[in-house]
MARLO-590390 format. One record per residue (C-alpha): x negated, y, z. Coordinates in steps of 0.25 Angstrom, whole numbers, plus 5000, padded with zeros to 4 digits. Layout:
// residues N
east=X north=Y up=Z
...
***
This chain:
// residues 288
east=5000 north=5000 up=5000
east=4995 north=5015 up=4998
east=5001 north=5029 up=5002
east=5002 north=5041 up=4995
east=5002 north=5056 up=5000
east=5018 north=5057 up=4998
east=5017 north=5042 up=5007
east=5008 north=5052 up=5016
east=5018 north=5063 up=5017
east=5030 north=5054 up=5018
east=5025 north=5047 up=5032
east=5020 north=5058 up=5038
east=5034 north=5064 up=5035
east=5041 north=5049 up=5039
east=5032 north=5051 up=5054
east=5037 north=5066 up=5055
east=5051 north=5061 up=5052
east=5049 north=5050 up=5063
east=5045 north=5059 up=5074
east=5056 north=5069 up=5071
east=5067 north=5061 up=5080
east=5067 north=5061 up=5095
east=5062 north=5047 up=5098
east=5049 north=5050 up=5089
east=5046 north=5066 up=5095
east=5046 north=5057 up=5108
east=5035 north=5047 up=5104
east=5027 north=5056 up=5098
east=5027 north=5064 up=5108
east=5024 north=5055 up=5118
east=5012 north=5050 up=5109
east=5006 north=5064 up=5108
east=5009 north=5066 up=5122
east=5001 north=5055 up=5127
east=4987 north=5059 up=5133
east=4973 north=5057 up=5127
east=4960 north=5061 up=5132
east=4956 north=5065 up=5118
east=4963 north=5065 up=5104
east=4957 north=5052 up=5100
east=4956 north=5041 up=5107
east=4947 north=5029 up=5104
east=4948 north=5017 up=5110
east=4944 north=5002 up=5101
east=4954 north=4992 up=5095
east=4950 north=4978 up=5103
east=4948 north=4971 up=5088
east=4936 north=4979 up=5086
east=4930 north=4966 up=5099
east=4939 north=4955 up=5094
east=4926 north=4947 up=5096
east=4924 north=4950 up=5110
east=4934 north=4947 up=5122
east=4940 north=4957 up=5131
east=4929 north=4960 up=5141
east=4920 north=4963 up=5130
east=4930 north=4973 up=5122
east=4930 north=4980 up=5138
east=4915 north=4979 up=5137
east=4915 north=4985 up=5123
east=4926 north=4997 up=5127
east=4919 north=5001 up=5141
east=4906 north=5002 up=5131
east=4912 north=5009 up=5123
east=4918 north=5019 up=5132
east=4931 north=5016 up=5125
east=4944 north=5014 up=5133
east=4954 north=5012 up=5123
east=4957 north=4998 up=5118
east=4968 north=4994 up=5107
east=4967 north=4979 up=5111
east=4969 north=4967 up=5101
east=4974 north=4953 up=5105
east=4962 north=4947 up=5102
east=4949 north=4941 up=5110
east=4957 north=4944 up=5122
east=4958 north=4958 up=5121
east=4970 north=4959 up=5123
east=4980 north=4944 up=5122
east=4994 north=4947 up=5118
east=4997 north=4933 up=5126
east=4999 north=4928 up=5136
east=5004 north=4942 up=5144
east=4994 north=4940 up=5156
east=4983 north=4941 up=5146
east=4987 north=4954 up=5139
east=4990 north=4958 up=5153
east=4973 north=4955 up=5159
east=4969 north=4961 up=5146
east=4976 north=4974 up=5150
east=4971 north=4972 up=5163
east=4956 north=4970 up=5159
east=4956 north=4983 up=5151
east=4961 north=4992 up=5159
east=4952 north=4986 up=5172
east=4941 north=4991 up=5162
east=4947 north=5003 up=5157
east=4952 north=5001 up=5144
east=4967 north=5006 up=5141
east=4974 north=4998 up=5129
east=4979 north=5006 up=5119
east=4985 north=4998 up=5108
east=4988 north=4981 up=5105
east=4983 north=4976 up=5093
east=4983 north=4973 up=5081
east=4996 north=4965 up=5085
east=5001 north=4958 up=5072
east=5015 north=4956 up=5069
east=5017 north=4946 up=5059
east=5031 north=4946 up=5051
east=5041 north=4940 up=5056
east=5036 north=4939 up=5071
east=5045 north=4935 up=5082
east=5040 north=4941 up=5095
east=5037 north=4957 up=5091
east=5040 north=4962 up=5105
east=5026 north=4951 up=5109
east=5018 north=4959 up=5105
east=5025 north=4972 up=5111
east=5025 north=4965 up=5124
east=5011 north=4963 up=5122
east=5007 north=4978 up=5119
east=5015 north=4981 up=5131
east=5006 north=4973 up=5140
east=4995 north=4979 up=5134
east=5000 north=4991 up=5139
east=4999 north=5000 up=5125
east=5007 north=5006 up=5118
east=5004 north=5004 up=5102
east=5003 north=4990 up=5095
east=4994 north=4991 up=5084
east=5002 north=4981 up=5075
east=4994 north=4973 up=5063
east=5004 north=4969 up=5050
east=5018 north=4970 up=5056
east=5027 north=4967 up=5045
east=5035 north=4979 up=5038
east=5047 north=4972 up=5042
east=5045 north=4970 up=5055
east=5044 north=4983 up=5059
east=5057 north=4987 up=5064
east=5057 north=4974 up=5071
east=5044 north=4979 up=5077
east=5048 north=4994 up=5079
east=5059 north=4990 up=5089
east=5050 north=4985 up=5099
east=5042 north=4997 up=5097
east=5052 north=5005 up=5101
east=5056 north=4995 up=5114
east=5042 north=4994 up=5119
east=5038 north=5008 up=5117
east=5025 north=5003 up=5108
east=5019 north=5010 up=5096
east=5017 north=4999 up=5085
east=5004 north=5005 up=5076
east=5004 north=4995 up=5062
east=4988 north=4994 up=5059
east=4985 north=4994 up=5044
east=4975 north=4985 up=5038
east=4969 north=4991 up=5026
east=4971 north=4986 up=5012
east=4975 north=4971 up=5015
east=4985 north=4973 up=5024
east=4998 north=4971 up=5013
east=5007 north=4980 up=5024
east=5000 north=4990 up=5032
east=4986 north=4993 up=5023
east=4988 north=5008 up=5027
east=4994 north=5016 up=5040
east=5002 north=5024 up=5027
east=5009 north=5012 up=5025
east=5013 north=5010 up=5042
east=5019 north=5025 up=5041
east=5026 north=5020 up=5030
east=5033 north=5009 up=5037
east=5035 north=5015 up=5051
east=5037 north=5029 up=5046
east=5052 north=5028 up=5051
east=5052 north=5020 up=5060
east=5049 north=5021 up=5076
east=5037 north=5032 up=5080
east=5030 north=5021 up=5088
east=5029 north=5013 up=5074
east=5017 north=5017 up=5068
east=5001 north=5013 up=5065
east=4987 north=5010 up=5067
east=4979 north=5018 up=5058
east=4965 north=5008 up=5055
east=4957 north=5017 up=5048
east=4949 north=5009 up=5042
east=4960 north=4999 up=5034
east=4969 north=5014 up=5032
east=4957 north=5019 up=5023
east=4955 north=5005 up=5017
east=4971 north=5006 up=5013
east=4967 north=5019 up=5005
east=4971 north=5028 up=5016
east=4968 north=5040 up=5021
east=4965 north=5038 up=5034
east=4968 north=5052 up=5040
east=4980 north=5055 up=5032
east=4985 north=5042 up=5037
east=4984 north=5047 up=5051
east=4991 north=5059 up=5049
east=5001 north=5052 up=5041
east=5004 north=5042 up=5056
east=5004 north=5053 up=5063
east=5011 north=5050 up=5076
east=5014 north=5034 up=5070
east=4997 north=5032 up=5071
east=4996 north=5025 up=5085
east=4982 north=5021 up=5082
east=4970 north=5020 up=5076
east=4959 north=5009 up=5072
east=4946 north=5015 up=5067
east=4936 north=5009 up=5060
east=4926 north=5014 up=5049
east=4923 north=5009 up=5036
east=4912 north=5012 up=5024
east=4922 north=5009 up=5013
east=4936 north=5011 up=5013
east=4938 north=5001 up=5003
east=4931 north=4990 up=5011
east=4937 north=4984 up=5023
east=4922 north=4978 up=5025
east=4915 north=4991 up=5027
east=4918 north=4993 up=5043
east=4907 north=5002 up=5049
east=4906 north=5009 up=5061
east=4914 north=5021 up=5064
east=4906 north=5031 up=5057
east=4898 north=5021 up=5049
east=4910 north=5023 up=5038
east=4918 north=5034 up=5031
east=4930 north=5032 up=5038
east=4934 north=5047 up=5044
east=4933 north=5046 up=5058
east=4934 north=5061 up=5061
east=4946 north=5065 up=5051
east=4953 north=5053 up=5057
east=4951 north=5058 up=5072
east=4955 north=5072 up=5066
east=4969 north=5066 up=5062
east=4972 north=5059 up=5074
east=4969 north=5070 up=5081
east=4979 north=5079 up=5069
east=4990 north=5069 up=5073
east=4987 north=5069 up=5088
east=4985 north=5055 up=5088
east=4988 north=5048 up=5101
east=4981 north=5035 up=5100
east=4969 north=5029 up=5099
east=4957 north=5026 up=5090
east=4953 north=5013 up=5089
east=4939 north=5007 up=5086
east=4942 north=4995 up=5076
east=4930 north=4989 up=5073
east=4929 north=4976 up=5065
east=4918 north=4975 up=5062
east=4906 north=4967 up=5068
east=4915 north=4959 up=5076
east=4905 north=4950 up=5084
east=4896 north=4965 up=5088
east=4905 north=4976 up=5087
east=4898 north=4986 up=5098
east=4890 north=4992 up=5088
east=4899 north=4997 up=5078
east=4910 north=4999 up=5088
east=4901 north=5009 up=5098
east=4896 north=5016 up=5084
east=4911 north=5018 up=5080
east=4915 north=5023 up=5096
east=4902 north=5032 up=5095
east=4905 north=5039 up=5083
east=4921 north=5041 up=5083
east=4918 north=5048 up=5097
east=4908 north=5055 up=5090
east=4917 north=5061 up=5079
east=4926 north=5063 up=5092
east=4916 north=5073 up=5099
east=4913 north=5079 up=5085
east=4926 north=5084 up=5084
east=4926 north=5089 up=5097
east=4932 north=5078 up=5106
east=4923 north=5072 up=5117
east=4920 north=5060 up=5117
east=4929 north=5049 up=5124
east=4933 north=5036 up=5127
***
């Protein structure tokens, strides 16, 4: 799928047009309304240590100095069963710190049976955004009533290119743009500009639909292979934290690293180190 500017302008009108009614002022407001300690917020998506188990990704994080944690039901980062184990994983982060900020990917494959699972899950975890991985167009009102009776933001990631659904974030707008305010997306910036999209523009086009953000860098946008460092690439670091801050974005920027599986430190503190960089450069102190 591609988009074209009128698809642009329509989306961002369709978002405008959604927040016009009471129920959507409210939301946004309260998502404006909530408190950060800087206008971006890093923090890692738990994938980036899918070879590690959970003590080391609190190992990782406390050397990171990072805080914020969009967890993964992988290793045991965070198990989506049985509830006790969701439960100590919560316990285990927040013994060392470390505040949960999304679940996910969660996958929700056509036709499945038990949706409000995986809402019970992301209520366990304590969070209030599921970053959701191929949910099925048609499932989607299905899936937009329990958003509205658990109170949870549901973001669709996009995967580039190869996903047949949801190659581009333009093409989630399209899809939720009338629906609930709490339907919306996770911008991954690296498969957004592989889909042969403006990354920026796409965030100005979620607007108040964007609930979060993976980051990664690339040295080609036509090569899924050419992961680098944050930095090491030509992905637009500063125009994209200038955007989310245009928007007032009120998430969090997440460090998906998928590279270097088995020794990920390395890139990862290069990639941490330089987005606080840009950061300072623009004038924000460095945080965590």
């Amino acid at each position: 799928m591609s988009f074209t500017r009128r698809d642009f302008f329509h989306i961002t009108a369709a978002t405008a047009a959604s927040l016009s009614t009471p129920a959507g002022l409210l939301h946004a407001h309260a998502q404006v309304s909530e408190t950060h300690r800087h206008p971006i917020e890093l923090g890692m998506a738990s994938y980036t240590f899918r070879n590690f188990d959970r003590a080391k990704v609190i190992e990782f994080m406390k050397e990171l100095k990072l805080t914020n944690l969009n967890a993964k039901d992988v290793k045991d980062h965070l198990p989506m069963s049985p509830p006790e184990a969701t439960q100590q994983a919560v316990a285990d982060y927040t013994a060392n710190g470390i505040k949960l900020t999304a679940v996910g990917a969660v996958y929700f494959p056509k036709n499945e049976d038990d949706i409000s699972a995986k809402f019970d899950y992301a209520k366990r975890a304590g969070v209030k955004v599921i970053i959701a991985g191929d949910p099925a167009r048609e499932t989607l009102p299905r899936i937009e009533k329990f958003v509205k009776e658990y109170d949870i933001r549901f973001a669709i990631h996009n995967h580039g290119p190869e996903d047949k659904l949801w190659p581009s974030p333009m093409d989630v707008l399209k899809a939720v743009g009338n629906m609930d305010p709490r339907m919306g997306c996770c911008i991954d910036v690296g498969h957004t500009a592989r889909a042969g999209t403006d990354v920026v523009e796409a965030i100005r086009a979620a607007g108040p639909r964007l609930f979060d953000v993976h980051m990664k860098d690339l040295t080609d946008f036509h090569s899924k292979e050419s992961q680098v460092a944050v930095g090491d690439g030509i992905m637009p670091v500063r125009g994209i934290f200038e955007a989310l801050i245009a928007i007032r974005y009120p998430g969090y920027v997440d460090l998906e690293y998928e590279v270097h599986g088995d020794d990920p430190m390395p890139g990862v503190t290069k990639s941490i180190s330089y987005m606080r960089g840009v950061l300072a450069g623009m004038g924000y102190p460095t945080q965590g």
